[in-house]
C-alpha positions in Angstrom: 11.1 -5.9 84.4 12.3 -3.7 81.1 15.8 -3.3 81.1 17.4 -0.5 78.4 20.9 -1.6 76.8 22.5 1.6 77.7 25.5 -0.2 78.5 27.9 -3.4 77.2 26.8 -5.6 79.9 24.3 -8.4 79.4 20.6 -7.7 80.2 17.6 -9.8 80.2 14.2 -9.5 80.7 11.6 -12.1 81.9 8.0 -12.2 81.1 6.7 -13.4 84.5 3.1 -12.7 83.5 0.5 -14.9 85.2 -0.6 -16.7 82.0 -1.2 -20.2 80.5 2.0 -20.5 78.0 5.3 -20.8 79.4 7.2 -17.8 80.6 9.4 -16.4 78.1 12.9 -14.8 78.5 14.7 -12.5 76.4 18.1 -11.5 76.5 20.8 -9.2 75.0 24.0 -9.9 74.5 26.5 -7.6 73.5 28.7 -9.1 70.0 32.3 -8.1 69.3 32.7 -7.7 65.5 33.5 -4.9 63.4 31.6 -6.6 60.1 29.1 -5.0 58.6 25.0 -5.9 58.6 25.9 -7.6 55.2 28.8 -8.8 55.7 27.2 -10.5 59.5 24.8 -11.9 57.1 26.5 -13.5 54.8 28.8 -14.9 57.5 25.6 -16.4 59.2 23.9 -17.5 55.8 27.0 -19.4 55.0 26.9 -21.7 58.0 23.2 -22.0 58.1 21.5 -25.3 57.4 17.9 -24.2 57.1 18.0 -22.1 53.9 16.0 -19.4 55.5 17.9 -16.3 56.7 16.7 -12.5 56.5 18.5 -8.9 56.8 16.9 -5.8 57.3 19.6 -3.1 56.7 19.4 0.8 57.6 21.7 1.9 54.8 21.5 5.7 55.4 22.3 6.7 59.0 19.7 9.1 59.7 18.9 9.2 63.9 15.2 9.3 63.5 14.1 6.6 60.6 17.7 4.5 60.4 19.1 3.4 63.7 18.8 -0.3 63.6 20.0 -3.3 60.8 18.7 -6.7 62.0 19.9 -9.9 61.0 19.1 -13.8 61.4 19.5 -17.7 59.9 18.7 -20.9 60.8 14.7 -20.3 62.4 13.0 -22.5 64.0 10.7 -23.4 61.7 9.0 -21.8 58.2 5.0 -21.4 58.0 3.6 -21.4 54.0 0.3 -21.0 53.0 -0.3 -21.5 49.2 -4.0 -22.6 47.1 -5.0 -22.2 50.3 -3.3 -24.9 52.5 -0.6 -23.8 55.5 2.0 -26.0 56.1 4.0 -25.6 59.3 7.6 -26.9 58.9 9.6 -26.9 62.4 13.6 -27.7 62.2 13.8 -27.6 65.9 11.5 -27.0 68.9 9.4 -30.1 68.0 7.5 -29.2 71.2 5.5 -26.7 69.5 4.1 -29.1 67.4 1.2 -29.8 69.6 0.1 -26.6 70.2 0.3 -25.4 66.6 -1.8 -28.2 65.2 -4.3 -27.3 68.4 -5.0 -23.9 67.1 -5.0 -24.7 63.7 -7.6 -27.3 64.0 -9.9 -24.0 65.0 -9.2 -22.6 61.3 -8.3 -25.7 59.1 -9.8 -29.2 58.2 -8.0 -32.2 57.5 -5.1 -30.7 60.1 -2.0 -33.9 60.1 1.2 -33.7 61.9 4.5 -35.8 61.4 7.1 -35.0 64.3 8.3 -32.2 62.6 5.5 -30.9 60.4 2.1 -30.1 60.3 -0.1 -29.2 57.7 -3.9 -28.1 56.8 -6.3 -27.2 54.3 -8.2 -23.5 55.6 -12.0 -23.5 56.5 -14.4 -22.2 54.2 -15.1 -18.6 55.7 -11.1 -18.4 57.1 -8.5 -17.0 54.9 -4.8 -17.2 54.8 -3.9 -14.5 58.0 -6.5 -16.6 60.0 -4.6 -19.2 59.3 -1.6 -17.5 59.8 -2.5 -16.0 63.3 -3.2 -19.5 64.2 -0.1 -21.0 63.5 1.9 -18.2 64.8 0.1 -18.0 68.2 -0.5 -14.9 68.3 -1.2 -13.7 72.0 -0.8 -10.7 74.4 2.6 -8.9 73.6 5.2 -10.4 75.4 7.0 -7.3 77.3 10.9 -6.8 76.3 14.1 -5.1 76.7 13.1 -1.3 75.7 15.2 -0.5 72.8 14.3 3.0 73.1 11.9 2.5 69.8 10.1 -0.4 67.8 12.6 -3.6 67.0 12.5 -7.2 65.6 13.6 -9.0 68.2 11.8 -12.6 67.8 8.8 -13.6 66.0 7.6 -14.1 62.7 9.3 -12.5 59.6 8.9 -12.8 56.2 6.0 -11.8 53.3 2.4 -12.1 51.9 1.9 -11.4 48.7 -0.5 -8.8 46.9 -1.7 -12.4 45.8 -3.4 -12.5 49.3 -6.2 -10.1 48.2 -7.8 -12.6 46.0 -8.4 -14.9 49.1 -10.1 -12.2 51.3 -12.1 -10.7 48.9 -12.5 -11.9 45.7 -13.8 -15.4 44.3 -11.9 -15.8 41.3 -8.0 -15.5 41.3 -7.3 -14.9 37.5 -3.7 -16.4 37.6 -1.6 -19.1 39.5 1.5 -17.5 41.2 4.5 -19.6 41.3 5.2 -17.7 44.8 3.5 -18.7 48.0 0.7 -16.6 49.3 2.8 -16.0 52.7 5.9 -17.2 54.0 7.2 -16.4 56.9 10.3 -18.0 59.6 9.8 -18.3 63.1 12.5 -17.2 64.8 13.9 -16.8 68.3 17.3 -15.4 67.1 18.6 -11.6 66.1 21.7 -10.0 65.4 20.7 -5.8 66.2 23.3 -3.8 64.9 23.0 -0.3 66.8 24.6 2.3 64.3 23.7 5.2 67.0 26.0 3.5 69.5 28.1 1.3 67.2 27.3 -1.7 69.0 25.8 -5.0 67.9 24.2 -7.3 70.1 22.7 -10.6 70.1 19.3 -11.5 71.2 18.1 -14.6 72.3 14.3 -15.1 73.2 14.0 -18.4 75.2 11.0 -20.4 76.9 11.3 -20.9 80.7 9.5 -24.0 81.4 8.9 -25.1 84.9 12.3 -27.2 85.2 13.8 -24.6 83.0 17.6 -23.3 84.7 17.6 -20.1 84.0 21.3 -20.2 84.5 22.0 -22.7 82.0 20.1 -21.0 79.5 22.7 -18.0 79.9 25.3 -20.1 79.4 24.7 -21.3 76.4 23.2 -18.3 74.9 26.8 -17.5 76.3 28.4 -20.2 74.1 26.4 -19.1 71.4 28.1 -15.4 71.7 31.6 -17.1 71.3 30.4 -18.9 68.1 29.4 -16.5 66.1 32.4 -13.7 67.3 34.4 -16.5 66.2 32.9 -17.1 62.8 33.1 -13.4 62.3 36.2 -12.8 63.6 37.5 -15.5 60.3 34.9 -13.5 57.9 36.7 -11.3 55.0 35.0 -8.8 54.2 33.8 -7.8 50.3 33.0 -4.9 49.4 33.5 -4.8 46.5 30.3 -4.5 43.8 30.9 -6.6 40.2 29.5 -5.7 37.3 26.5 -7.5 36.2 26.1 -10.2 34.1 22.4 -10.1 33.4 20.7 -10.1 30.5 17.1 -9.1 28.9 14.8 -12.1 29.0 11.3 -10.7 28.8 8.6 -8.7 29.6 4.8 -9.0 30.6 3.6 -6.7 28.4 5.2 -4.6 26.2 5.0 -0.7 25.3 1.8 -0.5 23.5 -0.2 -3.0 25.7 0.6 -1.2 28.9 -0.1 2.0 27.1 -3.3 0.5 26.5 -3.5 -0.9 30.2 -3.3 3.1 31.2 -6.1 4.2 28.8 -8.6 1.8 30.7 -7.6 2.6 33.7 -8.1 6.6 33.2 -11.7 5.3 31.7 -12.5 3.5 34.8 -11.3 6.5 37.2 -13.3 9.0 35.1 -16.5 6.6 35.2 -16.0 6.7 38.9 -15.5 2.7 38.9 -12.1 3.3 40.7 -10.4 5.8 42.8 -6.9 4.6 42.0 -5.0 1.4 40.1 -1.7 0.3 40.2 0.0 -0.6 36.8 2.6 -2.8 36.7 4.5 -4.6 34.3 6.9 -8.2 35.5 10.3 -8.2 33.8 12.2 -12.1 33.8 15.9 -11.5 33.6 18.7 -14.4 34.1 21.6 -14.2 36.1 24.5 -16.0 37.9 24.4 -13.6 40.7 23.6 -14.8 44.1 21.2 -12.3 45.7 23.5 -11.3 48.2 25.3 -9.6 45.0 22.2 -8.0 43.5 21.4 -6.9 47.0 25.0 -5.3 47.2 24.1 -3.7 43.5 21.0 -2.1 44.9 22.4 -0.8 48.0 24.9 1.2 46.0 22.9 2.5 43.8 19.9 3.1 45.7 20.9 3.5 49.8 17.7 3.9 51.8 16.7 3.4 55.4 14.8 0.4 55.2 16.4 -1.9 52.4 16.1 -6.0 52.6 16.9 -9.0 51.6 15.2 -12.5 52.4 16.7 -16.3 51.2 14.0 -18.2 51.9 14.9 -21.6 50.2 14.8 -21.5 46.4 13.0 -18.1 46.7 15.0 -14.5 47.5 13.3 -10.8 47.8 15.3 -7.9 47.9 14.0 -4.3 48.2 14.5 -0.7 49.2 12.1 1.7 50.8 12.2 5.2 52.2 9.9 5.0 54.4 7.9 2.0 56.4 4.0 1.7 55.3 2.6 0.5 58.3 3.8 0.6 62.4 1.8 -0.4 65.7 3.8 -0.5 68.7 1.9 0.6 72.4 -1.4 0.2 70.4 -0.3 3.5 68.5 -0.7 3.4 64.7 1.9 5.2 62.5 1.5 5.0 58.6 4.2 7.1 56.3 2.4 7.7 52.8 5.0 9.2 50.3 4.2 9.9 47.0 6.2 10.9 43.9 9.1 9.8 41.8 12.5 11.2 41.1 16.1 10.0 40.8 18.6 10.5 43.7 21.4 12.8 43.1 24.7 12.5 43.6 25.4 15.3 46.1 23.1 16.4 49.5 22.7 19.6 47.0 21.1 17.9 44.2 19.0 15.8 46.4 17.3 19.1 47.7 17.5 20.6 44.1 14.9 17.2 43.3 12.8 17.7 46.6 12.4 21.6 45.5 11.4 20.5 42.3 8.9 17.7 43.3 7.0 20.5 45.7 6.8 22.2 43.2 5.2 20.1 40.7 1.3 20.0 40.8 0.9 16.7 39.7 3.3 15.3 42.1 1.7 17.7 45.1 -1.6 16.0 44.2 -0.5 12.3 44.1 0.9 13.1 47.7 -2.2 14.6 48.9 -4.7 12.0 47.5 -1.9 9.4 49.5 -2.4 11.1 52.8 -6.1 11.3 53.1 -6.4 7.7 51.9 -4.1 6.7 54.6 -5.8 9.4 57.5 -8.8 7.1 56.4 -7.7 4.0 56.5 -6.2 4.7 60.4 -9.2 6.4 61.5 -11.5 3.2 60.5 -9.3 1.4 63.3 -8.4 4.6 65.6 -10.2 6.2 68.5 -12.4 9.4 67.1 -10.7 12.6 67.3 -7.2 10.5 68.0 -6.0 10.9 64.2 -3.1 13.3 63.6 -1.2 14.6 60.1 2.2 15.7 61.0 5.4 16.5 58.5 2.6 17.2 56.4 4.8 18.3 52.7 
């Protein structure tokens, strides 16, 4: 049963599939508030004991690409893989304990498990998203309320890093990171901020276990509803953007060593050893800031349909992003290569004024069209022949 929130009542869904694992049920809830997605999430991060919360904000309100802002806290657990050992730390649903140590055991050695914890070293011949499909159980898609497009409703959110590379394919990693490979938070939780409708809801993703009343689950998930309109409903909102307080620390590399870092990589392209390279450079600057502010900072200056910010413990990412790179939903792949660089203006005019300019520009034409067939390619190695289409092509 797929139920569409069309309306402000409450609507569930149950997976009633004839499987093994439990039946799972998922429902919406509709939230009074008139906060903001950054202002819900600092609300929530505030009163959340894990250290682990996320937003994913839709800062421009554009129908197609920007409908939805999601926000969560306080998961049910946090999987890390780093050197290549996953740990598995659960803050509640201790039940999943045994389950994720018995699929782990098919990609790890040395798997142990406390009551709330479980960790492993990966197999030779396994690398870190075997490991990580293990210990997020990765199944058959659970069906769920139809949204009318793709949302995060429950699951696993979070990041692997480029660092992830050197474990698939490569023998050697030429640095330590001080970043995990992956982390990401399970989590059965969402705040959905509709910004077509103006309506926010809450959704709660919920085992049904044999003795499981499906009634009292509602009513607590009901409970739950109350909580957080009440925390809002005593939330001030800031809007307000200080100036910042950073300052310089240091640099990677510095002008003349990157220059040179470009030199050999137009050698290596021209002796056909590459087809393209990423430069980049790490800047280290101090601050006081919390991320939420820096977050706040970017947002201004830089409002995009897919912006985010992750607190996950002692580590935060923030990040803004035109466009998503990858999307499967229906078993339907949609990738969105963009190419080229130029600053944002500060009217709609000026914004096309750039966008004339950048089709105009050979260089930047030819960065674009190198992007797209490299993506057509990539799609087509996992796509049905002949199923492969270019649209909004420039």
């Amino acid at each position: 049963m797929t139920i569409t929130p069309d309306n402000d009542e409450p609507r569930d869904v149950i997976d009633a599939t004839d499987t093994p694992r439990d039946r799972l049920v998922q429902i919406a809830i509709p939230i009074n508030t008139s906060l903001t997605p950054l202002q819900a999430y600092a609300a929530l991060r505030s009163h959340d004991s894990s250290g682990y919360s996320y937003l994913l904000e839709s800062a421009e309100k554009e129908k197609r690409h920007a409908r939805f802002s999601f926000v969560g806290a306080n998961p049910l657990g946090v999987i890390t893989v780093k050197k290549r050992e996953i740990k598995v730390d659960l803050f509640a649903k201790a039940n999943l304990i045994d389950r994720i140590k018995s699929n782990l055991g098919e990609v790890c050695e040395k798997v142990t498990a406390t009551d709330h914890m479980i960790t492993g070293q990966i197999n030779t011949g396994c690398d870190v998203f075997d490991s990580l499909r293990a210990a997020i159980m990765i199944g058959e898609p659970i069906r769920g309320i139809d949204w009318g497009r793709q949302v995060f409703t429950a699951g696993a959110i979070g990041f692997a890093a480029y660092d992830c590379v050197y474990d698939s394919h490569l023998h050697l990693k030429p640095f330590q990171s001080r970043i995990p490979d992956a982390q990401f938070a399970l989590t059965a939780e969402t705040l959905i901020f509709d910004h077509l409708s103006n309506r926010t809801y809450l959704v709660k993703t919920e085992e049904l276990g044999e003795d499981a009343d499906q009634r009292e689950i509602r009513a607590q998930i009901g409970r739950r509803v109350k909580e957080i309109e009440e925390l809002f409903a005593k939330t001030t909102p800031e809007d307000n953007v200080e100036e910042s307080d950073s300052c310089f620390v240091g640099c990677t590399a510095d002008k003349r060593e990157f220059e040179l870092m470009v030199k050999r990589a137009k050698e290596h392209i021209i002796n056909g050893d590459i087809l393209q390279v990423v430069l980049s450079r790490r800047y280290e600057i101090k601050t006081r800031k919390s991320a939420c502010k820096l977050y706040q900072k970017l947002r201004k200056v830089n409002p995009s349909p897919y912006m985010y910010l992750f607190e996950f413990g002692n580590l935060s990412i923030i990040g803004a992003s035109p466009e998503t790179l990858l999307t499967v939903k229906d078993r339907k792949v949609i990738t969105n290569p963009i190419a080229g660089t130029c600053p944002r203006g500060r009217t709609p005019e000026e914004d096309e004024a750039h966008a004339r300019e950048m089709l105009s520009n050979e260089k930047e034409r030819a960065e674009h069209v190198m992007l797209v067939d490299l993506g057509r390619n990539d799609v087509r190695a996992v796509a049905k022949a002949g199923s492969v289409v270019v649209e909004d092509y420039m």
